[in-house]
MOPAC internal coordinates of N, CA, C and O (Angstrom, degrees):
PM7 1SCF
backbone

  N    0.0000 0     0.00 0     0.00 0    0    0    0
  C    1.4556 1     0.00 0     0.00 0    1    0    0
  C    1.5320 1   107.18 1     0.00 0    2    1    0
  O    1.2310 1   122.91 1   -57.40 1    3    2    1
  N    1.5269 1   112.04 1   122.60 1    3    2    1
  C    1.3914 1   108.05 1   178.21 1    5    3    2
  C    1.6921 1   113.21 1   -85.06 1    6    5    3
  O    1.2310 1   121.06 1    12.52 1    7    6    5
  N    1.2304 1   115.57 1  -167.48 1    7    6    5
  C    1.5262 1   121.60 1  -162.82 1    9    7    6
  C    1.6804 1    93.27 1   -74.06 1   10    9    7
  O    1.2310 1   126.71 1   132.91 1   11   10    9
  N    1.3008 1   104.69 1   -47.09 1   11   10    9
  C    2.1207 1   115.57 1  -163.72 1   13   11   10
  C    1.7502 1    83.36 1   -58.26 1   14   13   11
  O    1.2310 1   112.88 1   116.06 1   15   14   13
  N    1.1677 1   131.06 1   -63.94 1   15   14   13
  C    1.3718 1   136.85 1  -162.19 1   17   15   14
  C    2.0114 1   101.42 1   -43.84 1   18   17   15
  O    1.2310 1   131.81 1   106.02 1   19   18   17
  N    1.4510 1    94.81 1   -73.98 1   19   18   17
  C    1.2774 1    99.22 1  -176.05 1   21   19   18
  C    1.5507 1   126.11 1   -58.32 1   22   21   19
  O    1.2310 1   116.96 1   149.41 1   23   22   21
  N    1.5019 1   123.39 1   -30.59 1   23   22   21
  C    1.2566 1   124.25 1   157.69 1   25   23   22
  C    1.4191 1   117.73 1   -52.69 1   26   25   23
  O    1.2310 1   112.28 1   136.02 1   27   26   25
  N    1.6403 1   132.17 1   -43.98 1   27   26   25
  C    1.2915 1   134.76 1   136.73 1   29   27   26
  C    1.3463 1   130.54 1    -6.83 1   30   29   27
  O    1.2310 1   131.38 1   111.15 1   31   30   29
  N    1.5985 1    95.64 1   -68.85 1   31   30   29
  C    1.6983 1   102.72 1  -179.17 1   33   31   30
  C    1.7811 1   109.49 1   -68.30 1   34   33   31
  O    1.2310 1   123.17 1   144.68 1   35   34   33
  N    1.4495 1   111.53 1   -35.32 1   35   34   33
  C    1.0686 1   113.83 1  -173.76 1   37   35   34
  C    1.8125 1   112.41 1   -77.28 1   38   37   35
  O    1.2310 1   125.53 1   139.68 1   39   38   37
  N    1.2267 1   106.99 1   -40.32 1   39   38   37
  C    2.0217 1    98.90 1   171.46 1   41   39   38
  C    1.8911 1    96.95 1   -56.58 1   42   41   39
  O    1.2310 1   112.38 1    95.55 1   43   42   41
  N    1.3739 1   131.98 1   -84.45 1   43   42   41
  C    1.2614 1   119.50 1   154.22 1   45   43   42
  C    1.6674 1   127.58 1    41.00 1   46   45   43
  O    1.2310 1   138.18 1   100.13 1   47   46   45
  N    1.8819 1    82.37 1   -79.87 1   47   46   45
  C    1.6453 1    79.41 1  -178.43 1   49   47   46
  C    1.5847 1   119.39 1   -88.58 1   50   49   47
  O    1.2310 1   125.61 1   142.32 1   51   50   49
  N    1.2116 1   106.82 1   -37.68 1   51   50   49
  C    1.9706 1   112.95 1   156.14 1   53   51   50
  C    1.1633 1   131.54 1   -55.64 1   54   53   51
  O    1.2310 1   122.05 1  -170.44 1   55   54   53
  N    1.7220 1   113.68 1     9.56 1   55   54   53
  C    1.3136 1   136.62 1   154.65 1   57   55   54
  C    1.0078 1   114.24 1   -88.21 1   58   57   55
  O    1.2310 1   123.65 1   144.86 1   59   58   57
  N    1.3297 1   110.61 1   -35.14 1   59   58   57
  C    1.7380 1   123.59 1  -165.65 1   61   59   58
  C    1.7517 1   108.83 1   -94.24 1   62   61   59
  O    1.2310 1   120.87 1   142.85 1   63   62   61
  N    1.1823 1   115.94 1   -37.15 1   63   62   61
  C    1.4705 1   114.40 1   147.08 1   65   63   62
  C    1.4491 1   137.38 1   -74.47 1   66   65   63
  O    1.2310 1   132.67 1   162.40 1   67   66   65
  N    1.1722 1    93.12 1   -17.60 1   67   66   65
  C    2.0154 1    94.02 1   162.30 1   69   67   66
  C    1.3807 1   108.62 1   -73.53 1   70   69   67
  O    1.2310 1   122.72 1   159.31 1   71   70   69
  N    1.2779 1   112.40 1   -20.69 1   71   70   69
  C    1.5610 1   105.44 1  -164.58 1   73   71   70
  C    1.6610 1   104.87 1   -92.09 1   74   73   71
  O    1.2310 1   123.81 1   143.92 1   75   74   73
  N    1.2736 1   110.30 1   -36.08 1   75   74   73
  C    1.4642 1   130.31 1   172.95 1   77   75   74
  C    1.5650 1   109.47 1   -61.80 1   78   77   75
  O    1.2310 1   120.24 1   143.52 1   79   78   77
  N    1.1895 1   117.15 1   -36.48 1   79   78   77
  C    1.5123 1   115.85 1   168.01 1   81   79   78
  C    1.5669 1   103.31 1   -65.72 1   82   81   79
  O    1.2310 1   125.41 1   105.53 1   83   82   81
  N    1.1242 1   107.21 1   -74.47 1   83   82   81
  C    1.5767 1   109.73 1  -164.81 1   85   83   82
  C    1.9060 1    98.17 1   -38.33 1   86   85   83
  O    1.2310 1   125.09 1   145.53 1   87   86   85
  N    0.9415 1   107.83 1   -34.47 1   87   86   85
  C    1.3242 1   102.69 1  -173.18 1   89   87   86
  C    1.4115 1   124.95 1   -71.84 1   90   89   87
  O    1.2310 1   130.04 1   140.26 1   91   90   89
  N    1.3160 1    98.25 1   -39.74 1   91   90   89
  C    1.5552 1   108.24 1   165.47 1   93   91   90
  C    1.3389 1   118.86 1   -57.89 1   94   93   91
  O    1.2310 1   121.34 1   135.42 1   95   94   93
  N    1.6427 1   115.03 1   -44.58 1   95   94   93
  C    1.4060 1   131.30 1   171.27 1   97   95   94
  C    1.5960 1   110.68 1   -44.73 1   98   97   95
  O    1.2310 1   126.10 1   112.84 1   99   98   97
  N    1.5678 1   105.88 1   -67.16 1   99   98   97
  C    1.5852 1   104.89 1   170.41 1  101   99   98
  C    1.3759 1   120.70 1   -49.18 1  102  101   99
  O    1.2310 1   118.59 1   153.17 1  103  102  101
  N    0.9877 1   120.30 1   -26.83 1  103  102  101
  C    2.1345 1   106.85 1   164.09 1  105  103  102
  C    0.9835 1   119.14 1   -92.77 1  106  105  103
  O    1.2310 1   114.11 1   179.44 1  107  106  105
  N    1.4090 1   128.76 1    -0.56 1  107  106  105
  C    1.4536 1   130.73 1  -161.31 1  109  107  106
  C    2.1219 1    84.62 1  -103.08 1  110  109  107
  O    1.2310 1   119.98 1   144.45 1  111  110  109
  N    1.2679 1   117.64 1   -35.55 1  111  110  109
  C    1.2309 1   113.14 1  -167.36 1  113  111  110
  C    1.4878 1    93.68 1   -94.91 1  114  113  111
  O    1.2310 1   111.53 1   142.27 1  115  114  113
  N    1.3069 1   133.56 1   -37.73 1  115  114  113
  C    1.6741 1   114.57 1   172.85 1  117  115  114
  C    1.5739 1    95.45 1   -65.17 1  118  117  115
  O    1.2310 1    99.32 1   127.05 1  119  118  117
  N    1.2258 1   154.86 1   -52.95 1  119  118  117
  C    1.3410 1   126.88 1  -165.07 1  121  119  118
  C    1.5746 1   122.65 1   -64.96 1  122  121  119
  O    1.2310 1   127.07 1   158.02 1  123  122  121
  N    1.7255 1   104.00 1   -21.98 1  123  122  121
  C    1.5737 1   103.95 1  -178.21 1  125  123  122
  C    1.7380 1   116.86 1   -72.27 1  126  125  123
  O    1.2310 1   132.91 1   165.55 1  127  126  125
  N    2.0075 1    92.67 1   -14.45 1  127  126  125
  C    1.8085 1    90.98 1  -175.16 1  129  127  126
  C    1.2486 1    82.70 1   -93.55 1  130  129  127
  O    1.2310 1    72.47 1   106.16 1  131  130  129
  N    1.3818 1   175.92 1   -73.84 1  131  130  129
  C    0.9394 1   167.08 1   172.31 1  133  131  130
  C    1.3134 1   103.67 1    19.83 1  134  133  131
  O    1.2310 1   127.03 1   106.61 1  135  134  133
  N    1.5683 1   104.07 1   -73.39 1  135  134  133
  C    1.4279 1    94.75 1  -144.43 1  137  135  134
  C    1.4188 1    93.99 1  -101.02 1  138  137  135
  O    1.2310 1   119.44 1   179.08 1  139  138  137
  N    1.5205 1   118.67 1    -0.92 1  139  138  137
  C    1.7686 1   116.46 1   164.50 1  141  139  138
  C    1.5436 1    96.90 1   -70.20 1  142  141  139
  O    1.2310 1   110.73 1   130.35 1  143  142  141
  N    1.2024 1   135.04 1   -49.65 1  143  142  141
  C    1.4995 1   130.76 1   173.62 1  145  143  142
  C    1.9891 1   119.30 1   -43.01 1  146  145  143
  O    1.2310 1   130.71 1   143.18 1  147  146  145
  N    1.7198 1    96.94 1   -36.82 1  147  146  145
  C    1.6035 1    97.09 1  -168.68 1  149  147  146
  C    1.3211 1    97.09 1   -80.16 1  150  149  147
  O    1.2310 1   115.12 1   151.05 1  151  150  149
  N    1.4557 1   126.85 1   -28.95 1  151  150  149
  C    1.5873 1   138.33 1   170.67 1  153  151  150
  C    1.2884 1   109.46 1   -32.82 1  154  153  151
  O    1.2310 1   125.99 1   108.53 1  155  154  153
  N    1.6107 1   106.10 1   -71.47 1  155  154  153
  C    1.3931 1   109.21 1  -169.07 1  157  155  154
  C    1.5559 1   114.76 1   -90.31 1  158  157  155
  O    1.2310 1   115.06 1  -158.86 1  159  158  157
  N    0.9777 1   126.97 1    21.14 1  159  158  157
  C    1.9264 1   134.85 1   133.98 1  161  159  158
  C    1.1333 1   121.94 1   -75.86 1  162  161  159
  O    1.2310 1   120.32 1   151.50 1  163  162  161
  N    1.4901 1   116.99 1   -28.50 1  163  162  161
  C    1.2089 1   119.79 1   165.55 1  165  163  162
  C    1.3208 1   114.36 1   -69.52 1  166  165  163
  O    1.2310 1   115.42 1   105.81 1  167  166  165
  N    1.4068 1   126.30 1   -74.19 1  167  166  165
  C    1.2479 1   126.40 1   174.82 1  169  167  166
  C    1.7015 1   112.65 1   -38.66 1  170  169  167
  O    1.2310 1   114.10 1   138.36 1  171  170  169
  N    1.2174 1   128.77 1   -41.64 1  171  170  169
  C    0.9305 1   131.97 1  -177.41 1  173  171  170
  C    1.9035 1   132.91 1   -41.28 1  174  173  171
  O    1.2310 1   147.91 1   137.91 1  175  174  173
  N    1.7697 1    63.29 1   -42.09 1  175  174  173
  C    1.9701 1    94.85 1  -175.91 1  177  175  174
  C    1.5890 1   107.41 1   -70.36 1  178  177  175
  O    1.2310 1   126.36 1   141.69 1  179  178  177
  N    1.3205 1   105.38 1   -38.31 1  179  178  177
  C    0.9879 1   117.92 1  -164.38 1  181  179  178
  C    2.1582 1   119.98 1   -87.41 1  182  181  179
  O    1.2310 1   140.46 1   149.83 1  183  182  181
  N    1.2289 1    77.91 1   -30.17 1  183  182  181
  C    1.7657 1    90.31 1   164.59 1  185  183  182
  C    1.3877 1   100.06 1  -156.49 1  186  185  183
  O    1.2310 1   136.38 1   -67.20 1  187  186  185
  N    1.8704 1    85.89 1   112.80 1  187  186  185
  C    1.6404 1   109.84 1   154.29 1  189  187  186
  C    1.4251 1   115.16 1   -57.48 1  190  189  187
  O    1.2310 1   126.51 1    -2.96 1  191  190  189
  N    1.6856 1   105.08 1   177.04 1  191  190  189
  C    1.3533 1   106.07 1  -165.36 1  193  191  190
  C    1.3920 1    88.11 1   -86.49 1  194  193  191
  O    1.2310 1    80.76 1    -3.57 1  195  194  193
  N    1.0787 1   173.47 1   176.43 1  195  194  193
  C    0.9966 1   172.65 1  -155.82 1  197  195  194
  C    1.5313 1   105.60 1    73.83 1  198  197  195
  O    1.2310 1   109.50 1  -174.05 1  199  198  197
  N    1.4210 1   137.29 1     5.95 1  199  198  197
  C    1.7152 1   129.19 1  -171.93 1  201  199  198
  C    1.5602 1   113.38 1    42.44 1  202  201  199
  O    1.2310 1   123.21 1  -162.58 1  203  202  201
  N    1.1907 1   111.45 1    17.42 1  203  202  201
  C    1.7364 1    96.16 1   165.31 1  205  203  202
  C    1.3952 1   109.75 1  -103.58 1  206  205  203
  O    1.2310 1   123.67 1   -58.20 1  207  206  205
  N    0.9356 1   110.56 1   121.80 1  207  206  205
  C    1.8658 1   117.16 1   166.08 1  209  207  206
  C    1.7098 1   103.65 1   -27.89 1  210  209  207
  O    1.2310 1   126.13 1   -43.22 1  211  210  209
  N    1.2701 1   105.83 1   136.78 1  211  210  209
  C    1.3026 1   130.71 1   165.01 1  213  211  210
  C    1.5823 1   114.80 1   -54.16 1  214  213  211
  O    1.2310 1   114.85 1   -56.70 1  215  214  213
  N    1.2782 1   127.37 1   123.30 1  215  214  213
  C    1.5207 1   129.84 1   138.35 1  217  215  214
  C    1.8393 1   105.46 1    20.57 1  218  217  215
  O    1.2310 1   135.69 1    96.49 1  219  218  217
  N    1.5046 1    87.24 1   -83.51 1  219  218  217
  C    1.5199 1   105.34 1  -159.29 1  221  219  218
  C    1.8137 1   104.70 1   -64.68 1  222  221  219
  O    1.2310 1   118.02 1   163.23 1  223  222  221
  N    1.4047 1   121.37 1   -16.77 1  223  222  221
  C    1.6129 1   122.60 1  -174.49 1  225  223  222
  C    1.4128 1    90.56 1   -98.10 1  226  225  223
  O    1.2310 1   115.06 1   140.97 1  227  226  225
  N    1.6776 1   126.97 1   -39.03 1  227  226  225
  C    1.4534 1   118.11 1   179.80 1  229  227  226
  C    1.8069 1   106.46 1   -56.27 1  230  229  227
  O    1.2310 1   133.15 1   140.22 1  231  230  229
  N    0.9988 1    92.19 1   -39.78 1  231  230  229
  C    2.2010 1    99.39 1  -169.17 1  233  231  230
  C    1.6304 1   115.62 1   -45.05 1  234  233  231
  O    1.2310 1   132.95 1   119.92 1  235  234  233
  N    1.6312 1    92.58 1   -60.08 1  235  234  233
  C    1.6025 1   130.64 1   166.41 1  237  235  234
  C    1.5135 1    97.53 1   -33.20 1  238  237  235
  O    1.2310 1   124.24 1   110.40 1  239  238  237
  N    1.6579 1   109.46 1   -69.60 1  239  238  237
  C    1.6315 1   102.21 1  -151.64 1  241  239  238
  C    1.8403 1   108.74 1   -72.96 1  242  241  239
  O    1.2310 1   127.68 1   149.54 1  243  242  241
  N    1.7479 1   102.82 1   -30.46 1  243  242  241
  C    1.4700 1   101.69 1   174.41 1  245  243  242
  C    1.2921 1   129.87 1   -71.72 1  246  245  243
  O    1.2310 1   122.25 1   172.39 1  247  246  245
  N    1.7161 1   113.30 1    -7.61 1  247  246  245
  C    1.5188 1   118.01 1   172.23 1  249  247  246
  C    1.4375 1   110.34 1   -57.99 1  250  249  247
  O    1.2310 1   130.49 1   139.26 1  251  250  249
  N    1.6662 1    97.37 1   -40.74 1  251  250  249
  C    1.7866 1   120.84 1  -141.86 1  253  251  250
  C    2.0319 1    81.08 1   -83.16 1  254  253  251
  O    1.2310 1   129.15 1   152.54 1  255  254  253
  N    1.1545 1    99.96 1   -27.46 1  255  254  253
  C    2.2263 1    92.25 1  -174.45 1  257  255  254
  C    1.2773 1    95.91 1   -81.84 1  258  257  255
  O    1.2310 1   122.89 1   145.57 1  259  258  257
  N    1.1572 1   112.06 1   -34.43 1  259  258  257
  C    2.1426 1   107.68 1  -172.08 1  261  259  258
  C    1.6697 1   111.38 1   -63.35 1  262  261  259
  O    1.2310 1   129.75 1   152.22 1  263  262  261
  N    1.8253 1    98.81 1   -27.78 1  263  262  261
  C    1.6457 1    94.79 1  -170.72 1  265  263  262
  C    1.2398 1    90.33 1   -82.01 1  266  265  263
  O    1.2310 1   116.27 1   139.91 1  267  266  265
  N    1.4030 1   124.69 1   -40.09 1  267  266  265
  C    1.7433 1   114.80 1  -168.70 1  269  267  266
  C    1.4893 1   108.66 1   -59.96 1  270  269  267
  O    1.2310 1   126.57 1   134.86 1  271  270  269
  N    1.2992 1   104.97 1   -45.14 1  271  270  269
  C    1.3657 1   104.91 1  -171.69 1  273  271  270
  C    1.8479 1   115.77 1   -63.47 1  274  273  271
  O    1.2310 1   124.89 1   140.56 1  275  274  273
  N    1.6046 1   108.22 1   -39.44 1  275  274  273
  C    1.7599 1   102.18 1   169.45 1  277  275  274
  C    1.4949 1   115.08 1   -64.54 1  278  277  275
  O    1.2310 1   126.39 1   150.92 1  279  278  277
  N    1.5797 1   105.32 1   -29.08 1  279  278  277
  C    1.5991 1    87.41 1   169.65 1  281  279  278
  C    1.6993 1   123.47 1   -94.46 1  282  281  279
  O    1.2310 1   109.41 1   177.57 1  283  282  281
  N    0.8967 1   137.46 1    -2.43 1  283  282  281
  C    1.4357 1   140.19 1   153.42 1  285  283  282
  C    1.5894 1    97.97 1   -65.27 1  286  285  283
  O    1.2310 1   110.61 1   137.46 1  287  286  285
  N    1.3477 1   135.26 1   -42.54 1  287  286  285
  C    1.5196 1   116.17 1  -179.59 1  289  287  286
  C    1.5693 1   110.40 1   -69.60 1  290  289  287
  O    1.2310 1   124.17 1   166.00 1  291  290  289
  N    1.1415 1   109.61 1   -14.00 1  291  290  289
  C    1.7574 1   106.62 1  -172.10 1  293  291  290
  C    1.2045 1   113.51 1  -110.10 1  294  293  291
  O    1.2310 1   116.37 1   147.10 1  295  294  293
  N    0.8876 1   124.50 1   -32.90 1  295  294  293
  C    1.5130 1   125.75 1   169.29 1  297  295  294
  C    1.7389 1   120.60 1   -81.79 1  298  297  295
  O    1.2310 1   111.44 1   -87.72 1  299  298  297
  N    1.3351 1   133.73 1    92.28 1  299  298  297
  C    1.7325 1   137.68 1   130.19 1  301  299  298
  C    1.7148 1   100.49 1    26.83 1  302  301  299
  O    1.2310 1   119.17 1   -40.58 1  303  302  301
  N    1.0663 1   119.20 1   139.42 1  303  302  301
  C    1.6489 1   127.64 1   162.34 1  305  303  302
  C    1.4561 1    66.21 1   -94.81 1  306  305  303
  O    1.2310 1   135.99 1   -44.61 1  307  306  305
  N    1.6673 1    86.66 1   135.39 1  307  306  305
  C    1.6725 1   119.58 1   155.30 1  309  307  306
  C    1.7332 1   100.38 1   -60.39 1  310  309  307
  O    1.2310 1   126.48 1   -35.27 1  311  310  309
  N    1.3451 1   105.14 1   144.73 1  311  310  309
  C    1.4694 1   120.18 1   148.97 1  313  311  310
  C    1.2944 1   133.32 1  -140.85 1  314  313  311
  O    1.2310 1   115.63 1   -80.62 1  315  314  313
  N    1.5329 1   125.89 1    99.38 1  315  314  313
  C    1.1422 1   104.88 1  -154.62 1  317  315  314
  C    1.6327 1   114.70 1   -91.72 1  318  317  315
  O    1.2310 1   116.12 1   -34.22 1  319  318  317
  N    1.3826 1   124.97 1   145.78 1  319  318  317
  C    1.1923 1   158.16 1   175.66 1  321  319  318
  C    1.5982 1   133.30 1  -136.54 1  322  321  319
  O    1.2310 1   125.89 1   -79.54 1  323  322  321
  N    1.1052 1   106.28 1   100.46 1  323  322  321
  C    1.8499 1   120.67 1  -165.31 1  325  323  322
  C    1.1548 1   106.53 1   -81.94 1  326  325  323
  O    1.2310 1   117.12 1   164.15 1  327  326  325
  N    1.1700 1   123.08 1   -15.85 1  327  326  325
  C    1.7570 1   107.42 1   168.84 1  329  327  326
  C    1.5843 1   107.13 1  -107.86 1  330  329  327
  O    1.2310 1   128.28 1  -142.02 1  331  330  329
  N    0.7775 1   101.65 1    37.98 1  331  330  329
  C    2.1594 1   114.56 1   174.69 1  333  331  330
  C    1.8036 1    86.04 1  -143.63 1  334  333  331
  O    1.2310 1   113.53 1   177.43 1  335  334  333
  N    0.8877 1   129.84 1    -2.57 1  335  334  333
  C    1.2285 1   125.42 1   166.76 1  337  335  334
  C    1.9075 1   107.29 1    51.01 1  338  337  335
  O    1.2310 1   131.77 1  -145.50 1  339  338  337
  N    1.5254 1    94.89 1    34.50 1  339  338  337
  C    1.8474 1   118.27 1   162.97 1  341  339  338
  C    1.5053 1   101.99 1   -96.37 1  342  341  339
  O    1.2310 1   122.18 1  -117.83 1  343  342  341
  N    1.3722 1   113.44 1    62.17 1  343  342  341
  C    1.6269 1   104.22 1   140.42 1  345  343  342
  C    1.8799 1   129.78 1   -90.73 1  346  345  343
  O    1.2310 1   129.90 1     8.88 1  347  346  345
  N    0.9999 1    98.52 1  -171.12 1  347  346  345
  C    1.9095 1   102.07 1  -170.07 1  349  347  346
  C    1.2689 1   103.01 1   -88.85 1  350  349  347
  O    1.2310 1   111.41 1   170.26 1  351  350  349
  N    1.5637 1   133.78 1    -9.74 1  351  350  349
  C    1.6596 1   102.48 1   157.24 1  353  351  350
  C    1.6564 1   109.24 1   -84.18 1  354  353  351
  O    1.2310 1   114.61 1   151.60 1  355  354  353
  N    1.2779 1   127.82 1   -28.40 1  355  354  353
  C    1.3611 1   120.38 1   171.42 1  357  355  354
  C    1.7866 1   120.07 1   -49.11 1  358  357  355
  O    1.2310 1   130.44 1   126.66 1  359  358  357
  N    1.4696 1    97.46 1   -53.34 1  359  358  357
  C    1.3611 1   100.86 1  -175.45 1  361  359  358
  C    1.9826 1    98.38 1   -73.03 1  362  361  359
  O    1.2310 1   106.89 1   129.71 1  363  362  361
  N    0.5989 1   142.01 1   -50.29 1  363  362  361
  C    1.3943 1   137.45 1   149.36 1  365  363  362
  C    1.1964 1   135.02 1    -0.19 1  366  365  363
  O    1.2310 1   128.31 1   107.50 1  367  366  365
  N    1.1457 1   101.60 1   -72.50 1  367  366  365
  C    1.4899 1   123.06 1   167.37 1  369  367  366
  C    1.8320 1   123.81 1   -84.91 1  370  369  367
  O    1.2310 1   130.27 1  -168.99 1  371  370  369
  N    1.2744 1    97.80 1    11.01 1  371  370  369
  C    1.6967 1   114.87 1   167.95 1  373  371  370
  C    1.7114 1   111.03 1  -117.02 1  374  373  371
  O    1.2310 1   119.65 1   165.94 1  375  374  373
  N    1.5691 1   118.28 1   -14.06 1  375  374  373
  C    1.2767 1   116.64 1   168.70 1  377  375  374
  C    1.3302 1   116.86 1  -131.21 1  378  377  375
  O    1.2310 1   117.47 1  -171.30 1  379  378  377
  N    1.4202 1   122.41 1     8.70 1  379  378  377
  C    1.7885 1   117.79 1   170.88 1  381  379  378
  C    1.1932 1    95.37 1   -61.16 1  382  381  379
  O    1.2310 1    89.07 1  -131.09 1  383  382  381
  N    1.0373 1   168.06 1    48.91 1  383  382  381
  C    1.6083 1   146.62 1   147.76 1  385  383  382
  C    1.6233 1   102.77 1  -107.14 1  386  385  383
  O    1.2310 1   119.72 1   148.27 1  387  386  385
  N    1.4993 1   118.14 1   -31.73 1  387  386  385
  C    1.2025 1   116.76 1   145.43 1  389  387  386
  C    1.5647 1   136.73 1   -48.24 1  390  389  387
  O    1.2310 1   131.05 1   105.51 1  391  390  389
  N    1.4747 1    96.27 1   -74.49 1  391  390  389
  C    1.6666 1   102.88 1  -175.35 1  393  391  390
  C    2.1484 1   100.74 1   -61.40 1  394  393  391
  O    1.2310 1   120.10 1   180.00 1  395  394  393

């Protein structure tokens, strides 16, 4: 194989990988609008145009106050005191089955 031949074979294949890039490129950029599109349905859902949280983000955040709130009713504010022998692994280890 002379040099003209192999420079041949070699433009060839840097044809054949330019084209293979671009190609890769073209799915790599339809999947990024994809999921920039599934983004903003999400966000969407989630805040109307109006800036008030959605239904479904209000639901979420009042589950998350109801659990705080049953466990602040059941659980003692710690106080600690070392000669009542009320430190925080005692009290700890008398309400982890809660927390």
């Amino acid at each position: 194989m002379d040099a003209q031949q192999l420079k041949l074979v070699m433009d060839m294949q840097r044809k054949a990988n330019l084209e293979m890039m671009d190609m890769q490129m073209d799915v790599q950029r339809k999947a990024n609008l994809e999921m920039m599109e599934q983004m903003s349905r999400m966000f969407a859902q989630l805040l109307p145009t109006n800036g008030q949280p959605s239904p479904a983000a209000t639901t979420a955040e009042s589950r998350n106050v109801s659990i705080m709130d049953s466990l602040s009713a059941r659980l003692p504010t710690f106080i600690y005191d070392k000669e009542n022998q009320c430190t925080f692994d005692s009290w700890y280890s008398r309400y982890e089955d809660l927390i």
